[in-house]
C-alpha positions as CSV (number, residue, x, y, z in Angstrom):
1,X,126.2,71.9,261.3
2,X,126.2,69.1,258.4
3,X,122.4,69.9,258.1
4,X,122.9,73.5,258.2
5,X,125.3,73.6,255.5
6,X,123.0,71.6,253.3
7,X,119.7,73.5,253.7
8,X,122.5,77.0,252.4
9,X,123.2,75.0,249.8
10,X,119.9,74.3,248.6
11,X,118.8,77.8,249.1
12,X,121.2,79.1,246.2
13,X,119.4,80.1,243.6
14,X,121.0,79.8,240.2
15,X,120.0,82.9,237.8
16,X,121.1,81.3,234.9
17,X,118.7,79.7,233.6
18,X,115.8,82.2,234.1
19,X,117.7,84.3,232.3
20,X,118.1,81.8,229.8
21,X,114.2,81.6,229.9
22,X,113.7,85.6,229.7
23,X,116.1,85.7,226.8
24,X,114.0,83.4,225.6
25,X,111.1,84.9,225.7
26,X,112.6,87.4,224.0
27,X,113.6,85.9,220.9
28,X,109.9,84.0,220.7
29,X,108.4,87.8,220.7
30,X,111.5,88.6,218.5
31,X,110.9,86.3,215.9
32,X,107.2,86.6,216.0
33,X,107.1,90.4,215.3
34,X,110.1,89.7,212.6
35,X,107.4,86.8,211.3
36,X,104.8,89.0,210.6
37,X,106.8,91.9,209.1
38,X,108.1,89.9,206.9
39,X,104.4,88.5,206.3
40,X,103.1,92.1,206.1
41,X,106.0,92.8,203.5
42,X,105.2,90.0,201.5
43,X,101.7,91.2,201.0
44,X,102.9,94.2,200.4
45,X,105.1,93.0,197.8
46,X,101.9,90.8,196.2
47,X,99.9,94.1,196.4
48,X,102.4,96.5,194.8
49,X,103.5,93.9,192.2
50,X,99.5,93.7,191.1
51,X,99.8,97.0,190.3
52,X,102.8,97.3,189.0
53,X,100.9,94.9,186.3
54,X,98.1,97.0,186.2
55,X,99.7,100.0,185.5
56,X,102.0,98.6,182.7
57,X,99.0,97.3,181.1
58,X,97.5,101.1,181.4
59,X,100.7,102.4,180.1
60,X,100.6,100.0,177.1
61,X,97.1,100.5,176.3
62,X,98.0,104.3,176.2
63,X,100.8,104.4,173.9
64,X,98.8,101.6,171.9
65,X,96.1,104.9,171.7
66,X,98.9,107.2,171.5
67,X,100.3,105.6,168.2
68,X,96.8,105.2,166.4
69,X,95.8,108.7,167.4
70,X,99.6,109.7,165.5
71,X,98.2,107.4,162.8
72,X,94.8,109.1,162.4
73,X,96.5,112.4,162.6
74,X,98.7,111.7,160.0
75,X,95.2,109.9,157.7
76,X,93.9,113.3,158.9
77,X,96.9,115.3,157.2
78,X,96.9,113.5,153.6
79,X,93.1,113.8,153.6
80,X,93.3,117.4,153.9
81,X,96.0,117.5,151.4
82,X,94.1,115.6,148.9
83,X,91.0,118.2,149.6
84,X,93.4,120.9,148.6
85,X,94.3,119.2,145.8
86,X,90.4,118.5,144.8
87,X,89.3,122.5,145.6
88,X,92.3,123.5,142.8
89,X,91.5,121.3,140.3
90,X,88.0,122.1,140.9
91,X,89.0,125.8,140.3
92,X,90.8,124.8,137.4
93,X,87.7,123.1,135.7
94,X,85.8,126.1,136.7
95,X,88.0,128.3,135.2
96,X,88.2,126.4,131.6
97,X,84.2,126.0,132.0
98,X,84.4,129.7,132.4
99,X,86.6,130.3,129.3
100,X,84.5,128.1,126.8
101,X,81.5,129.7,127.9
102,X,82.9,133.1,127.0
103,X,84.4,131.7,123.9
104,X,80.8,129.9,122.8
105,X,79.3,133.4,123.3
106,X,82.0,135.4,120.7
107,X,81.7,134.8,116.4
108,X,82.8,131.2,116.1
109,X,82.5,128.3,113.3
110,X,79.9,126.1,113.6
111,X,83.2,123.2,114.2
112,X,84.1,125.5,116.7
113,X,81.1,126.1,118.6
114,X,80.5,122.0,118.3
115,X,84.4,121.6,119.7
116,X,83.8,123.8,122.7
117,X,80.3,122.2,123.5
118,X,81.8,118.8,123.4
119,X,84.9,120.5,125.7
120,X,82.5,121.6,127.7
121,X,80.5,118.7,128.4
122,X,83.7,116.9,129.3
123,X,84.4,119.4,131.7
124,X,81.0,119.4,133.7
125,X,81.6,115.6,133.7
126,X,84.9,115.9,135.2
127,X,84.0,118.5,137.4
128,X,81.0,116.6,139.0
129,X,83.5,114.0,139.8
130,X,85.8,116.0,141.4
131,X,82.6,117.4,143.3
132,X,81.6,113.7,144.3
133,X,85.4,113.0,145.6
134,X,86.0,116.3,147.4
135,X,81.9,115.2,148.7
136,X,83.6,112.1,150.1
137,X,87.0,113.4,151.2
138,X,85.0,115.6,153.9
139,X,83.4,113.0,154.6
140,X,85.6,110.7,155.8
141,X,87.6,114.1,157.2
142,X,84.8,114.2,159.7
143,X,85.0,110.5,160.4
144,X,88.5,110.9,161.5
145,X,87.9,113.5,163.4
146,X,85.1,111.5,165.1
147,X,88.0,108.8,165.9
148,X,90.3,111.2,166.7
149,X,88.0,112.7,169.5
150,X,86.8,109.0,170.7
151,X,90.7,108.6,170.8
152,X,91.4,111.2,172.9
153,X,88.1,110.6,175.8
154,X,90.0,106.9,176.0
155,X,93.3,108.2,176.5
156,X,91.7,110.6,179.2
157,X,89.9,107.8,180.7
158,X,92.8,105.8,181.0
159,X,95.1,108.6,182.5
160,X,92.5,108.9,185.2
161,X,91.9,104.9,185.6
162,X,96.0,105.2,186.1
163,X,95.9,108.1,188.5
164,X,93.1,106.1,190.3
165,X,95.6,103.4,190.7
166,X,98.3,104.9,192.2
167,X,96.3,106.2,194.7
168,X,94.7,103.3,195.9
169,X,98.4,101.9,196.0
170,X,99.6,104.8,198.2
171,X,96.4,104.4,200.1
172,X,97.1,100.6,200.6
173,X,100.5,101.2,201.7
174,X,99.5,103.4,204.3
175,X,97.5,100.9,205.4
176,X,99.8,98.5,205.3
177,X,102.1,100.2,207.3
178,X,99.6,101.2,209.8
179,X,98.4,97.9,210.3
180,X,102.0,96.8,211.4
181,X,102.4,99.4,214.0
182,X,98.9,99.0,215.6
183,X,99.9,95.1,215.4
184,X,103.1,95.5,217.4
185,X,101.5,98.1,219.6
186,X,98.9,95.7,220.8
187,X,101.8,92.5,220.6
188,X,103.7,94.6,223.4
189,X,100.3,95.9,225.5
190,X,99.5,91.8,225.6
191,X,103.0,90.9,226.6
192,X,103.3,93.4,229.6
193,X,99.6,92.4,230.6
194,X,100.6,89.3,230.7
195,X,103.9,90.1,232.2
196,X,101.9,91.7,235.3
197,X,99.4,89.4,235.7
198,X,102.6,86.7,236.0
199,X,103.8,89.0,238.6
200,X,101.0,88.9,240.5
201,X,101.0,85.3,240.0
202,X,104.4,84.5,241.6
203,X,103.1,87.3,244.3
204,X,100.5,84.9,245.3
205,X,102.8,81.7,245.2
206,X,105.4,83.7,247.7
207,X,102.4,84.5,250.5
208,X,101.1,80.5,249.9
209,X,104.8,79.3,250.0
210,X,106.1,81.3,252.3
211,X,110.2,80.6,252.7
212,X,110.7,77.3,252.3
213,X,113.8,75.7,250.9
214,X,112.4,73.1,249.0
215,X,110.9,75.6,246.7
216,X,113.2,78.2,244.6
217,X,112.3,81.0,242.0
218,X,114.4,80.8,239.1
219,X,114.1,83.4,236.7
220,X,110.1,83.5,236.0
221,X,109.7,79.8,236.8
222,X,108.6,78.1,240.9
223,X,110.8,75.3,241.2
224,X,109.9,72.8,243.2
225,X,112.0,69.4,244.3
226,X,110.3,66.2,243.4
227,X,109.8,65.2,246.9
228,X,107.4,67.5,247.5
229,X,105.0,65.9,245.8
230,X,106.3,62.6,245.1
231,X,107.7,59.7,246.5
232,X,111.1,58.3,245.1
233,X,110.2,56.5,241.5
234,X,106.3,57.4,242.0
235,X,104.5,59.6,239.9
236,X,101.4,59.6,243.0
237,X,101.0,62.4,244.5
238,X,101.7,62.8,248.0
239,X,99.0,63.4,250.7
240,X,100.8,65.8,252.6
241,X,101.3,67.4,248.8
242,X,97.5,68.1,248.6
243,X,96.8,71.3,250.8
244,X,99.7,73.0,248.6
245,X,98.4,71.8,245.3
246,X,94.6,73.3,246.7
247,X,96.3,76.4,247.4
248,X,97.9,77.0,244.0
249,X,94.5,75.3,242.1
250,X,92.7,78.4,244.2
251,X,95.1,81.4,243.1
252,X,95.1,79.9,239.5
253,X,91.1,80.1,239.1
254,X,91.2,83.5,240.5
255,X,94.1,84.0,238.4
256,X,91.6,83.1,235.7
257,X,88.9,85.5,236.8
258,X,91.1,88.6,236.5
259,X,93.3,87.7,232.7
260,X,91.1,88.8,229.8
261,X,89.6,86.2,228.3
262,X,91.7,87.1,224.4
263,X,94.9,87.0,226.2
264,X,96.1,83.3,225.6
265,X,97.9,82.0,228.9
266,X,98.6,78.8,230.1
267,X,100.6,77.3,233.1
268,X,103.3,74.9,231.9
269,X,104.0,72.5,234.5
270,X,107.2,70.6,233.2
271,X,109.2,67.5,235.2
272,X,112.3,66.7,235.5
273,X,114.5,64.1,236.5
274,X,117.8,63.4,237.6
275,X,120.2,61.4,235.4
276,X,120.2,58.0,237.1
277,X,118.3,55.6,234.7
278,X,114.6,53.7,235.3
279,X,113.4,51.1,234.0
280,X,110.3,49.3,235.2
281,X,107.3,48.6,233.7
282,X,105.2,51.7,234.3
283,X,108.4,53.9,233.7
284,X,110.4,52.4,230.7
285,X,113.2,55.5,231.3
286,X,112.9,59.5,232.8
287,X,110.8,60.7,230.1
288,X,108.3,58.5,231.1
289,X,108.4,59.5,235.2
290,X,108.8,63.5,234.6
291,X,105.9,63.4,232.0
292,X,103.7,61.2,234.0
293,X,104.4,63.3,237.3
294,X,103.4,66.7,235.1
295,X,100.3,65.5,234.1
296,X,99.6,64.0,237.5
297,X,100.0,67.6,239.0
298,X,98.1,69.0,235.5
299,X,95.0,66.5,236.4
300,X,94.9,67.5,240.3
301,X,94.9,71.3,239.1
302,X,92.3,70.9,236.6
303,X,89.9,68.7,239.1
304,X,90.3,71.6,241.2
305,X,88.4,73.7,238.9
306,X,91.2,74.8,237.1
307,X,90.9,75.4,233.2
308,X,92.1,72.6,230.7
309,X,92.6,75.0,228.6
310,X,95.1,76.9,230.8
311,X,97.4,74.2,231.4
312,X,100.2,72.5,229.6
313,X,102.0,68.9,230.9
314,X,105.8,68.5,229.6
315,X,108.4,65.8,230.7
316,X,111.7,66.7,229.9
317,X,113.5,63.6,231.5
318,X,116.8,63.7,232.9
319,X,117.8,66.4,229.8
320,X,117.6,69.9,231.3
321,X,119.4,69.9,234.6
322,X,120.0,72.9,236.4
323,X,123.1,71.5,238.8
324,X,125.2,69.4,236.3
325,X,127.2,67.7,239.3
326,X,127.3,64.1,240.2
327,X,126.5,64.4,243.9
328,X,123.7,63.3,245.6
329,X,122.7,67.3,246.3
330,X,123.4,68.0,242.6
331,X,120.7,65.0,241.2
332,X,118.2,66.2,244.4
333,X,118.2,69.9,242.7
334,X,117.4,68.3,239.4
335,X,114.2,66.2,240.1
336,X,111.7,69.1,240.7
337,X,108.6,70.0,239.0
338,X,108.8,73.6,237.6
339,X,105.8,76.4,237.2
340,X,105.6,78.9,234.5
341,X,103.2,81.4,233.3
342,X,103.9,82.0,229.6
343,X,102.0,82.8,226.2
344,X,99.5,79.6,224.8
């Protein structure tokens, strides 16, 4: 009855701490996703603050155009002004010119006719130079109008250069944004692939297993006591441990076979320990034994044919117990050797 009790006793499983592994998992995909949003918002940021720049500088550059185009306008303005000032004066000198000459033709003194000559003479001098400045007024009329026009294809230019620029920033935050849904629509496809490959995993353990009470699922993890494989203090595997350890080596390199080979997997094997103390040479305290008995089931796996790359050794010690009572049942739960399929 005594033995009876026990072996229900060890058969309890405890659901806490898989779900404290699922949870978990969880938060790890959690965090990564929040990771790289807020990595896909910081380029974002970088992007849009480039052109921000870019487009201030464009902005600048037009009103520096604007306010010389203004400036030529108004040059543009006074030369015009001046011209009409030129064109009536030249009238004016016409005008006079016109006067003497009718003068010079009527009866006049010979002091007269002398008087208008030399009036005359002054006039045709004046008037050629007010030919020779309205000559150079248009002429520098049609050089600001050259700028003017030169002006105005730059301004265009730049409009466009800025209108170019906005769309490539709308275009890059649609891409941007794009990029993070296709990213977490392929982060979830890789976690339920992997999720049903981990399934099928456990499947496999439960048909090599079979119901024994030595070995407990716990969450997504096989648990397995110590004594299984190991002898009290030993980190050598037992020999009646082997045809177990064949078993799972042979469903992990099928296992292989059917996972992708760009979805990263491993199978952490991790050891634990009770909390009663060690200390001998080969096994200064726990961390020492529950590492040393990972690796040793690690190695047998990997000589098996098993991948290097798809397993991970961990010794936790005597520092994640599942049973935190003092009995001898408690500490017999505690040294085991757990399995897990998880992300590399």
């Amino acid at each position: 009855m005594a033995l009876g009790r026990a072996r229900r006793g060890e058969r309890h499983i405890d659901y806490w701490p898989g779900f404290v592994d699922a949870l978990s998992t969880l938060l790890l995909v959690f965090v990564f996703l929040l990771s790289v949003f807020v990595l896909a918002q910081f380029v974002l940021t970088q992007e849009i603050g480039s052109k921000d720049d870019a487009m201030a500088r464009l902005q600048a550059q037009i009103r520096e155009l604007t306010d010389l185009l203004a400036l030529e306008r108004t040059n543009d303005a006074e030369a015009e002004s001046q011209m009409g000032a030129l064109r009536a004066s030249l009238l004016r000198m016409e005008q006079e010119r016109d006067a003497l000459q009718e003068a010079a033709t009527a009866v006049a003194t010979p002091e007269e006719i002398a008087a208008a000559q030399n009036r005359g003479d002054d006039l045709a001098r004046q008037l050629g130079q007010e030919k020779d400045a309205a000559a150079q007024a248009a002429s520098q009329i049609a050089i600001l109008n050259q700028q003017i026009a030169a002006l105005r294809r730059q301004i265009a230019a730049l409009e466009q250069a800025l209108d170019i620029a906005d769309q490539k920033d709308k275009e890059s935050q649609s891409r941007l944004a794009d990029l993070g849904r296709r990213l977490n629509v392929a982060l979830a496809q890789r976690v339920q692939e992997l999720t049903r490959y981990r399934s099928e995993f456990f499947g496999r353990l439960r048909t090599i297993l079979g119901d024994r009470p030595d070995v407990r699922i716990v969450g997504d993890r096989f648990v397995f006591q110590s004594e299984i494989f190991f002898d009290r203090a030993s980190a050598e595997i037992r020999t009646d441990a082997v045809p177990a350890l064949d078993q799972l080596a042979a469903a992990l390199v099928q296992l292989e076979k059917e996972i992708p080979p760009d979805l990263g997997w491993v199978l952490r094997v991790d050891g634990h320990t009770d909390d009663r103390p060690i200390a001998t040479p080969q096994f200064p305290s726990n961390w020492e034994l529950s590492a040393a008995r990972s690796i040793a089931v690690v190695q047998y796996l990997a000589s098996k044919g098993v991948s290097p790359q798809h397993l991970v050794a961990a010794g936790f010690g005597e520092y994640q117990p599942i049973d935190t009572g003092s009995s001898d049942e408690a500490r017999a739960r505690n040294r085991r050797i757990e399995l897990k399929l998880t992300e590399r």
